[in-house]
Backbone as numpy.savetxt, mean C-alpha at the origin, in Angstrom:
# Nx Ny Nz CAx CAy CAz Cx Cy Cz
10.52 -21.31 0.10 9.67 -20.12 0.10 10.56 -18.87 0.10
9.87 -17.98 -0.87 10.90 -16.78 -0.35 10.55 -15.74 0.43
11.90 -15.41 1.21 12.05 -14.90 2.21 11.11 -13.59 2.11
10.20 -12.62 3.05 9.62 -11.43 2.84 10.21 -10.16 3.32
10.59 -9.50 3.01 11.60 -8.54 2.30 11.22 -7.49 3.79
9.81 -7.16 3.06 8.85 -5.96 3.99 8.80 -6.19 5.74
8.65 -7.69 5.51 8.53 -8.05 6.90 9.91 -8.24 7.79
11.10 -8.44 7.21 12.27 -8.52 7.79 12.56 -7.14 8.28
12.38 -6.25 7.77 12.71 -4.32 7.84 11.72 -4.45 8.98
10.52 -4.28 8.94 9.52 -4.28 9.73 9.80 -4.77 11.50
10.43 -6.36 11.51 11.05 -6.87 12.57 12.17 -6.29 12.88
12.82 -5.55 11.99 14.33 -5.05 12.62 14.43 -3.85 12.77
13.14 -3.41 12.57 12.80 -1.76 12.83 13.82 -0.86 11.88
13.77 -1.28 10.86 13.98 -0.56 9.78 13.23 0.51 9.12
13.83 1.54 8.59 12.92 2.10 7.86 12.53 1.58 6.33
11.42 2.04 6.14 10.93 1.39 4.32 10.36 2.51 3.30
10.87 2.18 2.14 10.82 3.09 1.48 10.12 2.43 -0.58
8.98 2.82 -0.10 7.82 1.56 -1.21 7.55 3.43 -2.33
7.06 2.39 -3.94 6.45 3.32 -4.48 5.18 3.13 -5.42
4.19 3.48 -5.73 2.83 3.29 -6.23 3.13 3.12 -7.94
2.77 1.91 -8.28 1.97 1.69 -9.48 0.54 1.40 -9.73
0.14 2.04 -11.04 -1.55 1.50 -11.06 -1.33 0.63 -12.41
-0.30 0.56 -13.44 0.04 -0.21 -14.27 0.26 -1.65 -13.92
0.22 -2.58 -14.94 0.52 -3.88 -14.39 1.64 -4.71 -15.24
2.35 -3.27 -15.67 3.37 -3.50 -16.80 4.54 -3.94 -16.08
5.29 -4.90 -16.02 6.23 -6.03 -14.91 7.65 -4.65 -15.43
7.89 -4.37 -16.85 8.90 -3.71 -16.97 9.21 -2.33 -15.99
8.15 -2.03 -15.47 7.91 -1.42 -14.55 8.89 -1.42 -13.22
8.27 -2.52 -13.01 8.78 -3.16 -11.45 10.27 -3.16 -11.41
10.78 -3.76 -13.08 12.50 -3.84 -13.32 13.06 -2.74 -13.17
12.14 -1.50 -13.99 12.82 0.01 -13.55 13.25 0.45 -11.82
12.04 -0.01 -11.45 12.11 0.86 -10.31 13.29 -0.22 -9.23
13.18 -1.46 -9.54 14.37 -1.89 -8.99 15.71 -1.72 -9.38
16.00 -1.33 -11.11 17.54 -0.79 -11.25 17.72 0.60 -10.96
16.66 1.58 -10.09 16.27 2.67 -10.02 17.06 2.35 -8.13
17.20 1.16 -7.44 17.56 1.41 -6.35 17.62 2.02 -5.26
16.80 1.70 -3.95 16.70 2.41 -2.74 15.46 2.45 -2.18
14.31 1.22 -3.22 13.14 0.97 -2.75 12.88 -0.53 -2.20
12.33 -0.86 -1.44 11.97 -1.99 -0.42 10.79 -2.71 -0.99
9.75 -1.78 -1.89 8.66 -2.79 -2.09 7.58 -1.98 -3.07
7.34 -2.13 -4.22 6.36 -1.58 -4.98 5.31 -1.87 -4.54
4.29 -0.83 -4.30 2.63 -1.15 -4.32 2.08 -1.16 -5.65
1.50 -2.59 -5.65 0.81 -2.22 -7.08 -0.93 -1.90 -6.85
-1.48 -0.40 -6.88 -3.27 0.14 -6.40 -3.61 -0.88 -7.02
-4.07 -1.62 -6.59 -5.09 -2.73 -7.58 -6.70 -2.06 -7.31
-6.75 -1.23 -6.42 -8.13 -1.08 -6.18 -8.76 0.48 -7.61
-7.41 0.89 -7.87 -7.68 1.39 -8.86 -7.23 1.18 -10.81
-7.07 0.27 -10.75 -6.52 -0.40 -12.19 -6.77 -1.37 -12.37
-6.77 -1.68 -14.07 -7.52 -2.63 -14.10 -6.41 -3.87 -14.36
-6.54 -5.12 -14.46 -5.64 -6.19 -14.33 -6.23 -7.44 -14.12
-5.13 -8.65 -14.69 -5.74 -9.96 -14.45 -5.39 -11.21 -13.68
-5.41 -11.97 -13.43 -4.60 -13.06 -12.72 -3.37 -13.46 -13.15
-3.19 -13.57 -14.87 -1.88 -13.35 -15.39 -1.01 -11.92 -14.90
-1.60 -11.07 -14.51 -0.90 -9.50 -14.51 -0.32 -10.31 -13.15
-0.94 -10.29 -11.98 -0.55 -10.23 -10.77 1.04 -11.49 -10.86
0.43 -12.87 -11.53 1.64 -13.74 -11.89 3.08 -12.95 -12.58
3.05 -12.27 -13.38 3.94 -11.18 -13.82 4.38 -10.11 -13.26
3.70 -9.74 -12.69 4.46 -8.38 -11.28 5.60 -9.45 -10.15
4.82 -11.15 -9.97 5.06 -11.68 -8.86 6.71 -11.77 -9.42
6.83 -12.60 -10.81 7.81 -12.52 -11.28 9.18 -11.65 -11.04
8.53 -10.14 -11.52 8.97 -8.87 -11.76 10.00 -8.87 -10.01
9.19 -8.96 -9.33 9.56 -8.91 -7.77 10.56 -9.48 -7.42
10.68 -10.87 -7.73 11.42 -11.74 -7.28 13.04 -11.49 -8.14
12.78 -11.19 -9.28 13.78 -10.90 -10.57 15.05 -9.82 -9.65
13.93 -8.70 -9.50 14.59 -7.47 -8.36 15.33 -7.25 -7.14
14.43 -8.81 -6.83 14.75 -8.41 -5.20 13.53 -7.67 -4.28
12.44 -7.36 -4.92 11.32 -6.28 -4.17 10.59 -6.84 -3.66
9.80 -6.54 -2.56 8.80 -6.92 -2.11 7.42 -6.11 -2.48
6.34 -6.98 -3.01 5.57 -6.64 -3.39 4.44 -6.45 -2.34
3.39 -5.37 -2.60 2.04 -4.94 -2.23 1.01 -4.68 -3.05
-0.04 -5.19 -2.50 -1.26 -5.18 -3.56 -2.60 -3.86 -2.76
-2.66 -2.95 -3.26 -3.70 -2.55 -2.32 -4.99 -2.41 -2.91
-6.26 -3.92 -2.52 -7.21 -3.75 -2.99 -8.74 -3.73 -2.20
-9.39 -3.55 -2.79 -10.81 -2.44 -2.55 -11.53 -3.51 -1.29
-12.67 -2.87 -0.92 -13.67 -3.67 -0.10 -14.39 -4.31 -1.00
-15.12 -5.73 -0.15 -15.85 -6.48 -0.53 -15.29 -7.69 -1.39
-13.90 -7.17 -1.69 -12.88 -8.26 -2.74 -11.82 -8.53 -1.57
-11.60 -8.79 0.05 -10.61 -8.96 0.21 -10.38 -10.13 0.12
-11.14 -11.66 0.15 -10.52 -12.47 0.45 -9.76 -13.20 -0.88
-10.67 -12.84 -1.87 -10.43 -13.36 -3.66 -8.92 -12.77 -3.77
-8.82 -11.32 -3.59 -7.88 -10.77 -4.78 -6.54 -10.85 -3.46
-6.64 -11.06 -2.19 -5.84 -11.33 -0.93 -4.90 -12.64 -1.56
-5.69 -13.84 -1.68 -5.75 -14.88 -1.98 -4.67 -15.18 -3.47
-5.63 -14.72 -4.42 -4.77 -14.73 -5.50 -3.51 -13.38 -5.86
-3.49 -12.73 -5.14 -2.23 -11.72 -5.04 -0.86 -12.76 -4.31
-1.22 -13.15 -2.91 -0.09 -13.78 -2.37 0.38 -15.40 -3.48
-0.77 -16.07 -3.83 -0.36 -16.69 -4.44 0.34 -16.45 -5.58
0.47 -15.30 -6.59 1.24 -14.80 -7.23 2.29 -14.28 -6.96
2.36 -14.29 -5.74 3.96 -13.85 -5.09 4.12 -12.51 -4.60
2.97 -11.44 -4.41 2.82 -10.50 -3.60 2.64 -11.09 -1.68
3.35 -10.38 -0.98 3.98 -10.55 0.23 3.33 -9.45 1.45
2.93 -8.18 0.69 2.00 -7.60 1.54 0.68 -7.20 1.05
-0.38 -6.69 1.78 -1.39 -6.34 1.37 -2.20 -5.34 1.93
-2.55 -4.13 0.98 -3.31 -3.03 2.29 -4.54 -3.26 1.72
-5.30 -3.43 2.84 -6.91 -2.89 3.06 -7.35 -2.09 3.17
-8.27 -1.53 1.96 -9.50 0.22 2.03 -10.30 -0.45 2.86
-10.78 0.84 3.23 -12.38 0.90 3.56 -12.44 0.23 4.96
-11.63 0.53 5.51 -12.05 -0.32 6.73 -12.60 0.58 7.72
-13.53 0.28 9.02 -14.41 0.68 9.38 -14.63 0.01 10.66
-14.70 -1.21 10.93 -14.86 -1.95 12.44 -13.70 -2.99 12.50
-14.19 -2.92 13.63 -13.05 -4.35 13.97 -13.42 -5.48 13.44
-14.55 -5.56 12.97 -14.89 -6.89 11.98 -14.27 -7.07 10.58
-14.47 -5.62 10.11 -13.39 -5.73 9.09 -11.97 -5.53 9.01
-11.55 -5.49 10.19 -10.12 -5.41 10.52 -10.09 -7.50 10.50
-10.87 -7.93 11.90 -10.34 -9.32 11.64 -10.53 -9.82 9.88
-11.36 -9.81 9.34 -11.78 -10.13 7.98 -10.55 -10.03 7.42
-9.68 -8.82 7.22 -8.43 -8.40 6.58 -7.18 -9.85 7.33
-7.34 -9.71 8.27 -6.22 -10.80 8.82 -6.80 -12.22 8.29
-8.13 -12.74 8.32 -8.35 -14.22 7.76 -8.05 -14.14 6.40
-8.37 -12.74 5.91 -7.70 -13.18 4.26 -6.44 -13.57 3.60
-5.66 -13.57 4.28 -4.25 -13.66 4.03 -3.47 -14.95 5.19
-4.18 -15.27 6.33 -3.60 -16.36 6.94 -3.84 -17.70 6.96
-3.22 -18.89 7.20 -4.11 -20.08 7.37 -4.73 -20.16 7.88
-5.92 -21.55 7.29 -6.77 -22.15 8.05 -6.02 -22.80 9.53
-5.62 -22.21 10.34 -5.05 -23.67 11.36 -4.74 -22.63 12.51
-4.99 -23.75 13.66 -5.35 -23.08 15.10 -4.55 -21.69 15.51
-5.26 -21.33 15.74 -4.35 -19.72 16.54 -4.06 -18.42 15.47
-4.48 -18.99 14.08 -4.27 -17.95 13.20 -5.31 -16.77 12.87
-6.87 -17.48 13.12 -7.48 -16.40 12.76 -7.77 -16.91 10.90
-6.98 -17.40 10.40 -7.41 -17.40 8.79 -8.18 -18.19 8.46
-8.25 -18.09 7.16 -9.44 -18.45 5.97 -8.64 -19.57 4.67
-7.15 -19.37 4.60 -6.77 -19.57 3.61 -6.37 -21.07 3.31
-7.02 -21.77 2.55 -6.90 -23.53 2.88 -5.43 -23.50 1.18
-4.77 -24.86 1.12 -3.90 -25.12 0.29 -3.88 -24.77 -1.00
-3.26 -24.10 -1.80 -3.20 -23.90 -3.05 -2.23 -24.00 -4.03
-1.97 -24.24 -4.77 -1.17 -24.74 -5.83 -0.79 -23.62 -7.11
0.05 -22.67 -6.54 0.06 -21.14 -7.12 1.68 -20.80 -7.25
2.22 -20.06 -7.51 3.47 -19.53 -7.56 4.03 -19.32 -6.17
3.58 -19.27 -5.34 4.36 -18.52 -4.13 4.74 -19.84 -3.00
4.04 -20.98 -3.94 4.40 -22.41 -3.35 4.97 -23.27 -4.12
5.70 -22.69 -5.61 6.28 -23.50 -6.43 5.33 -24.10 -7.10
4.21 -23.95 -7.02 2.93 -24.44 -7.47 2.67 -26.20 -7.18
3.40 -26.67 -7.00 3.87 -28.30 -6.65 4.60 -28.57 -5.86
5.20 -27.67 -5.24 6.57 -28.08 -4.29 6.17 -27.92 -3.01
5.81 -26.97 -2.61 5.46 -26.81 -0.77 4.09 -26.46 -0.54
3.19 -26.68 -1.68 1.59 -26.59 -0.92 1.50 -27.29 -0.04
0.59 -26.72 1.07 0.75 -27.21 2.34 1.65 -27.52 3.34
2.80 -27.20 3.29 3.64 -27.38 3.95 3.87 -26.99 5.14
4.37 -26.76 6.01 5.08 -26.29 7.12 5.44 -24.62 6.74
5.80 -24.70 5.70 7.21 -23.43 5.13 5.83 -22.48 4.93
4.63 -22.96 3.86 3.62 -22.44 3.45 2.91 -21.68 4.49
2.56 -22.53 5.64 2.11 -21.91 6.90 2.68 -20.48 7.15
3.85 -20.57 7.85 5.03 -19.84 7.90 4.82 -18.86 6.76
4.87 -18.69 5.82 5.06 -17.74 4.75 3.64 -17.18 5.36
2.72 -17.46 5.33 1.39 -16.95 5.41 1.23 -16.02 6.90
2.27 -16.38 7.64 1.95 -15.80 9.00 3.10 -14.34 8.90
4.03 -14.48 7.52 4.47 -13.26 7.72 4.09 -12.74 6.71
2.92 -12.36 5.99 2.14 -11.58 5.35 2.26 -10.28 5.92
2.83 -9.03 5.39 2.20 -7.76 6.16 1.09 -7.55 6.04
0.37 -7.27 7.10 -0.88 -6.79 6.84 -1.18 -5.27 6.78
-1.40 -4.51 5.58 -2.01 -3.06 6.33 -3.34 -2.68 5.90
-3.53 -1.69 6.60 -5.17 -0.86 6.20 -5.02 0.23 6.43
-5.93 0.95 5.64 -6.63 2.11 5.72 -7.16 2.41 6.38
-6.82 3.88 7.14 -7.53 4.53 8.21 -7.80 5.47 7.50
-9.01 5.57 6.75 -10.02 6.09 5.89 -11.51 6.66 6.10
-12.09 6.51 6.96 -13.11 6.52 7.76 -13.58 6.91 8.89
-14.77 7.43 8.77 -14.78 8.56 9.90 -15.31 7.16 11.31
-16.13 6.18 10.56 -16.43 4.90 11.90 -14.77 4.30 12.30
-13.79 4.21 11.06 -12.51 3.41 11.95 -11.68 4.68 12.92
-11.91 5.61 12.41 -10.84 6.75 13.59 -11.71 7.15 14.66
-13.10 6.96 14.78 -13.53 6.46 16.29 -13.42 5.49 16.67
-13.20 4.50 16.24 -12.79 3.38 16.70 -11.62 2.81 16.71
-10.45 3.57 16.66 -9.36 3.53 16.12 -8.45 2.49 17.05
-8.31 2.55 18.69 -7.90 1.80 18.96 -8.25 0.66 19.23
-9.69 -0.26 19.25 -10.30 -1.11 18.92 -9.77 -2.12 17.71
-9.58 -1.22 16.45 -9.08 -1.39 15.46 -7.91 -1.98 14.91
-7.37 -1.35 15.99 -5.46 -1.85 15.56 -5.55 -2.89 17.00
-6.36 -3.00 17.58 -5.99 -4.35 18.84 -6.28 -5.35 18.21
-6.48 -5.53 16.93 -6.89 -7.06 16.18 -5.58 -7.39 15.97
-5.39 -8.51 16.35 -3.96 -9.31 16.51 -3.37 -9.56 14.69
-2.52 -9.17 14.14 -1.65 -9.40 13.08 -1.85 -7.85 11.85
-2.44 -6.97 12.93 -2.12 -5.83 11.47 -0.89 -5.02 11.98
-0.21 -4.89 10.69 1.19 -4.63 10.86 1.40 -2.83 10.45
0.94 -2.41 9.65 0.85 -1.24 8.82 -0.46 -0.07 8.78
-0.16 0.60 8.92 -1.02 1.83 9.14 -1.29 2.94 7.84
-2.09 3.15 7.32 -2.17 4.21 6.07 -3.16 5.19 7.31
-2.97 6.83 6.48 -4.65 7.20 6.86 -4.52 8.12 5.56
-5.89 7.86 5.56 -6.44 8.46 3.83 -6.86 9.83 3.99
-6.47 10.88 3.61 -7.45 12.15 3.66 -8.48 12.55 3.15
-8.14 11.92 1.64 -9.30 12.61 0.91 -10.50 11.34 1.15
-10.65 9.74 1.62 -11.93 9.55 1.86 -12.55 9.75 3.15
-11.69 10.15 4.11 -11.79 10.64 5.41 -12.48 11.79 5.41
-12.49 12.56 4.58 -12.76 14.30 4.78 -14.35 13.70 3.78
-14.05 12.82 2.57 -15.40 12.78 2.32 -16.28 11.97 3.23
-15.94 11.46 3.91 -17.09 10.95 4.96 -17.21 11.89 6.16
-16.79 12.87 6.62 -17.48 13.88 7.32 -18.18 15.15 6.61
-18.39 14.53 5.74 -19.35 15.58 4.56 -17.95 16.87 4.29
-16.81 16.81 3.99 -16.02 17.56 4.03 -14.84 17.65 2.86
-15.59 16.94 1.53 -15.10 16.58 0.51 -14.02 17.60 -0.16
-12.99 16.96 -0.34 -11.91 17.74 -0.99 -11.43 18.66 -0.03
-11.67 18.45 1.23 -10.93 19.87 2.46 -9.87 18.65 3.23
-8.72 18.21 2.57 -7.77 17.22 2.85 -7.20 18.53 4.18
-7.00 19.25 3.85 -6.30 20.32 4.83 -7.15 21.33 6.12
-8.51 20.60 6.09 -9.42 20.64 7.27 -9.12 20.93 8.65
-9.05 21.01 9.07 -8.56 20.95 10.80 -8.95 19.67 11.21
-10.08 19.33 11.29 -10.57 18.20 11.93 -9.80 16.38 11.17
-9.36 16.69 9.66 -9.07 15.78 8.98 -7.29 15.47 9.45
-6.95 16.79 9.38 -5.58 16.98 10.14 -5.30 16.30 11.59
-6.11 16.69 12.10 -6.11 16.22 13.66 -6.10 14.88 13.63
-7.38 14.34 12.65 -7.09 12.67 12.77 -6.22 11.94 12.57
-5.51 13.18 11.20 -4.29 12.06 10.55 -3.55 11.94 11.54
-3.00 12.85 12.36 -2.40 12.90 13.74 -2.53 11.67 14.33
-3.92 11.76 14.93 -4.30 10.54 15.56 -4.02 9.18 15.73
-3.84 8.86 14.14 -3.91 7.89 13.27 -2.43 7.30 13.76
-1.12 8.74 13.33 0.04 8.43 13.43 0.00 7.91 14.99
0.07 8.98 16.03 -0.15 8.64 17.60 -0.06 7.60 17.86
-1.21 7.34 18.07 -1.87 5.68 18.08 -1.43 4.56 17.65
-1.30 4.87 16.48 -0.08 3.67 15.77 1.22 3.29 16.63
1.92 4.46 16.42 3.28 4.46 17.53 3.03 3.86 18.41
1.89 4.23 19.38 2.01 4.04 20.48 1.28 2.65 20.77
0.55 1.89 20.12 0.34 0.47 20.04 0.75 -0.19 19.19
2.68 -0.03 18.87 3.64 -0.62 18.51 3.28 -0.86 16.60
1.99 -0.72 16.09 2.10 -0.64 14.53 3.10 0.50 14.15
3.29 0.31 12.57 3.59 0.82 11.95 3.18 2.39 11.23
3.09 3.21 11.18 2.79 4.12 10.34 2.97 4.18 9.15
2.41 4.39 7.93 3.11 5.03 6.39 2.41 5.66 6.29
2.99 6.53 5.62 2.91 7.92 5.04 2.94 7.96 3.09
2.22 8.41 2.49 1.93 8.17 0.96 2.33 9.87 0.73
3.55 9.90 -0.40 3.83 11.29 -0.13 4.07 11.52 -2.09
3.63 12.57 -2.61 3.64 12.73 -4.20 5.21 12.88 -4.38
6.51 13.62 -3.40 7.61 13.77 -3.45 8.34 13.88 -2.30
9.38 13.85 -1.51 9.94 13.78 -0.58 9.65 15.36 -0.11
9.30 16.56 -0.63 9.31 17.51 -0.34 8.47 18.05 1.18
7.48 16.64 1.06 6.54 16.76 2.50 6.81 15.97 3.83
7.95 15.43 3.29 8.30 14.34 4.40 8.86 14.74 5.77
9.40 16.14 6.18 9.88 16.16 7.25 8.90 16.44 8.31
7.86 16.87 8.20 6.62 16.89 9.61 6.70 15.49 10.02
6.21 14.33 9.13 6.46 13.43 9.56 7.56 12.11 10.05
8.72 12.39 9.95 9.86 12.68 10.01 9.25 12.85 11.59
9.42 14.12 11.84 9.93 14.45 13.37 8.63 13.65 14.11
7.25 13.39 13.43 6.56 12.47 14.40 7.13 11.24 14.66
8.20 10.89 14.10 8.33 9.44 13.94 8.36 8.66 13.26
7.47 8.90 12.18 6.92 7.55 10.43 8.80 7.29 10.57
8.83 6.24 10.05 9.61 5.66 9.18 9.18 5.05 7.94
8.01 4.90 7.52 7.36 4.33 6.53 6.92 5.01 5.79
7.22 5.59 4.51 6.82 5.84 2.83 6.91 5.64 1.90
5.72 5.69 0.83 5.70 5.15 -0.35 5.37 6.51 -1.19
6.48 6.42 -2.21 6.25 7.80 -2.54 5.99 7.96 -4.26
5.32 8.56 -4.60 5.18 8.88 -5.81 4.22 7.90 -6.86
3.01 8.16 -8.02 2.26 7.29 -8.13 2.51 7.46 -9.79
3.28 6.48 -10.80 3.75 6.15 -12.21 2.34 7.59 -12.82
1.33 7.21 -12.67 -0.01 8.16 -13.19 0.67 9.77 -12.94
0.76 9.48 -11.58 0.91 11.35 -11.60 2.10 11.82 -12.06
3.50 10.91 -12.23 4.89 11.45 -12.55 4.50 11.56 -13.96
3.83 10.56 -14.58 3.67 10.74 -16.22 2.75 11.94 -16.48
1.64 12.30 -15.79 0.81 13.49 -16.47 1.49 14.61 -16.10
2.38 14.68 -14.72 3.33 16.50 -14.71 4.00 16.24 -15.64
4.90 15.41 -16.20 5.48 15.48 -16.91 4.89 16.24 -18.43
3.84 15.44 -19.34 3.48 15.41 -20.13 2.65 16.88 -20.16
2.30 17.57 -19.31 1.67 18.71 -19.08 2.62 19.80 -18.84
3.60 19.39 -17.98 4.49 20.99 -18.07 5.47 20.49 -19.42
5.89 19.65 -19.64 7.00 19.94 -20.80 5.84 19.86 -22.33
4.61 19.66 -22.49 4.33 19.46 -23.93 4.33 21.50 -23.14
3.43 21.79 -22.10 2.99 23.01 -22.17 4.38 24.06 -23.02
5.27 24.21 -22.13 6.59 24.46 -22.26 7.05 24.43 -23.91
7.51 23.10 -24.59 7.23 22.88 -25.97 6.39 23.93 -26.61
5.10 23.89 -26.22 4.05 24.44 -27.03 4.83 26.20 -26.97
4.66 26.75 -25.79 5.03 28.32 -25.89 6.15 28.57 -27.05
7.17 27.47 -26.18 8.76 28.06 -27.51 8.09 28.08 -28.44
7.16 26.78 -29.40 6.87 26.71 -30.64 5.91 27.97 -31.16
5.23 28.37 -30.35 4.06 29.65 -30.62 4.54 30.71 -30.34
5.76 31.29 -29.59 6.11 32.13 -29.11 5.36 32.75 -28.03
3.79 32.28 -27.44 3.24 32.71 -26.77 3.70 32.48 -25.26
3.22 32.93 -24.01 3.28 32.60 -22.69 3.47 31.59 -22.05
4.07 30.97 -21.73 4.33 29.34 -21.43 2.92 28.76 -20.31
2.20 27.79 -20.25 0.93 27.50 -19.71 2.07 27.42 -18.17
0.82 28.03 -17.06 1.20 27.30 -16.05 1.45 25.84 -15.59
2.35 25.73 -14.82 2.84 24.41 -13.98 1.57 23.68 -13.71
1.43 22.57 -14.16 0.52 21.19 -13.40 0.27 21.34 -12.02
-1.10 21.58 -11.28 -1.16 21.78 -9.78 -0.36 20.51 -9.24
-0.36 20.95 -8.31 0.47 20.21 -7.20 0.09 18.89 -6.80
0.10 17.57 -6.58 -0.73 16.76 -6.87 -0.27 16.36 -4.98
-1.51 16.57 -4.33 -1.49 15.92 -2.85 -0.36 15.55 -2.38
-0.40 16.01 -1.03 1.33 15.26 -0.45 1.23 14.33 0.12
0.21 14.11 1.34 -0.07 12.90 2.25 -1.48 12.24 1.36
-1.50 11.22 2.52 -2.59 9.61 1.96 -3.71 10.15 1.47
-3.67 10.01 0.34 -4.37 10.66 -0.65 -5.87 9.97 -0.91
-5.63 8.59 -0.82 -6.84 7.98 -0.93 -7.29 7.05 0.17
């Protein structure tokens, strides 16, 4: 079995340093690993589209690198796309939408075994991340399954009242908090920079620390990283393939365009969110 990358940093209190794809293009994954100094690509699955072959090909991509992979997908799909992500050789997994401690345990049975003391759901399978023939069921298989990272989304105005309830469910490892669906569930849509949305993200971090999870932080460029920094995070994933390609393609065609017209050069591409964006 191979070793999990995310989870070794994690145990040795390392810091980690992950970055967002919504593509499911594996050449991808090769860049950003001869690109050096990242720990683990997230691939949004909850926003792109993709197939069971894609996820087999990222799993690839991973292993080729050296990376540890993350899948972060939607509610109501955790146990399917949980399931067939690790079996493709993704190693962590974040959970949206979470909201109670029911769906906090739910998030941990999706990813662990069926067998005493675990809490899981997940019976033998015959997939890539077991040689497909070689260690289903095994001992090693178990084991691999129990060091799954687990994270979620603190997205929700029911999970950040319930926040420490939440993280007392035994095996979640990782902490997000989302602004922009946070602010839309206090009727406060698009006010990421709220007071009240602020305060939670706070919260979120706090809390975490202080009942030994993890924090991450989702940042568009390192430029926002030192507030959190002095709270503590050690955990970010920075930058999302979508948004580096449209500033790009927007300030330099803009740019292009003026020299060629001689007219005013278009303003700069807004600023695209600094913290947990979704």
């Amino acid at each position: 079995m191979r070793p999990n990358l995310l989870r070794q940093k994690l145990n040795a209190g390392e810091p980690t340093i992950g970055t967002h794809i919504l593509s499911c293009w594996p050449t991808l994954v090769e860049l950003i690993g001869d690109a050096g100094n990242y720990d683990y690509v997230e691939f949004t699955a909850e926003y792109a589209p993709f197939t069971m072959h894609d996820l087999d090909n990222l799993g690839r991509a991973f292993e080729l690198k050296n990376l540890g992979g993350m899948i972060k997908i939607e509610q109501k799909q955790y146990t399917h796309q949980a399931m067939r992500a690790i079996g493709a050789g993704f190693q962590s997994v974040l959970f949206a939408d979470i909201r109670t401690v029911a769906d906090a345990e739910l998030c941990v049975a999706a990813v662990r075994a069926e067998t005493p003391g675990t809490g899981g759901r997940l019976g033998v399978g015959m997939r890539r991340d077991v040689g497909t023939v070689l260690e289903g069921g095994s001992p090693a298989y178990v084991d691999a399954l129990n060091e799954v990272v687990i994270a979620i989304m603190v997205e929700k105005r029911e999970c950040v009242e319930d926040l420490e309830a939440i993280l007392s469910v035994p095996g979640i490892d990782m902490v997000q908090f989302g602004s922009s669906d946070y602010s839309m569930s206090l009727g406060l849509t698009g006010q990421r920079s709220h007071p009240d949305v602020v305060k939670a993200e706070r919260k979120t971090i706090e809390m975490a620390l202080k009942m030994g999870k993890h924090p991450r932080v989702e940042l568009a460029d390192i430029a926002g990283a030192k507030p959190y920094l002095e709270m503590g995070v050690k955990h970010f994933c920075i930058g999302w393939d979508v948004r580096i390609l449209y500033n790009w393609w927007r300030t330099n065609g803009a740019g292009m365009a003026a020299m060629l017209t001689g007219e005013a050069e278009v303003a700069p591409a807004p600023q695209p969110v600094k913290t947990g964006t979704y």
